[in-house]
N, C-alpha and C positions, 0 to 999 in steps of 0.2 A: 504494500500500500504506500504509497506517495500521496500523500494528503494537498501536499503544497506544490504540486506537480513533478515534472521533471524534463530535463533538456534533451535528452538521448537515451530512448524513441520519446519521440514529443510526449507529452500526457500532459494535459489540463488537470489543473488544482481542483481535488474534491469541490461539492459543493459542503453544507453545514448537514443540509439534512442525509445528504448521503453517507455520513461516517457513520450511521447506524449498521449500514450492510455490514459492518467491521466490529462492531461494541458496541458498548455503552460510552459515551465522551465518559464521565468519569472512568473506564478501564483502558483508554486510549492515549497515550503520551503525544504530546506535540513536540515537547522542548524537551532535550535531557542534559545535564554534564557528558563533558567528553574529553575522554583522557585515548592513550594509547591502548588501554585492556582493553577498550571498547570500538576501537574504530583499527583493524585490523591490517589496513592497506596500508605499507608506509609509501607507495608511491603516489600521496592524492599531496599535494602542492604543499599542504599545512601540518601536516603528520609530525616537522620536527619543529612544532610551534609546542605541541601537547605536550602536558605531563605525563609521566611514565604511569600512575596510579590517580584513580578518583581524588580531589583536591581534599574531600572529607572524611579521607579514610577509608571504613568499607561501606559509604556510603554514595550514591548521585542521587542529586535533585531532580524531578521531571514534572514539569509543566502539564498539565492534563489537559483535554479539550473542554472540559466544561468551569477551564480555569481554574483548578483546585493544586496547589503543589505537596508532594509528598516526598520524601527522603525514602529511596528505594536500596534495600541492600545489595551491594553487587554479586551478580552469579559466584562469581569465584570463594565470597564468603557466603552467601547464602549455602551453598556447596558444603561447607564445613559446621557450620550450625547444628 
């Protein structure tokens, strides 16, 4: 899903009502923290901008679609919990 579209194959930015095909907006992230655990390519232009580890530990923030933000544990610790 590409909510906010995407450039290559073309795809138009969801509409509001259409993210239900997908969830609930509250189980839906818009925004999240991004570090290097999470974004996996180091060849995308910005890769050696990020920090090595979520900024809050073993925590990332994500923005939700119905505007609510949560502190999500990251896989790698959720993993070991």
């Amino acid at each position: 899903m590409c909510p906010f579209g995407y450039p290559a194959p073309p795809q138009q930015p969801l509409k509001q009502a259409q993210l239900s095909r997908y969830g609930s907006p509250a189980e839906l992230f818009a925004i999240s923290d991004v570090d290097k655990c999470n974004v996996a390519d180091p060849t995308v232009g910005w890769w050696s901008d990020l920090p090595y580890q979520p900024v809050h530990g073993s925590i990332r923030n994500q923005l939700f679609f119905d505007w609510h933000v949560t502190a999500v544990r990251t896989a790698m610790n959720a993993a070991r919990k």
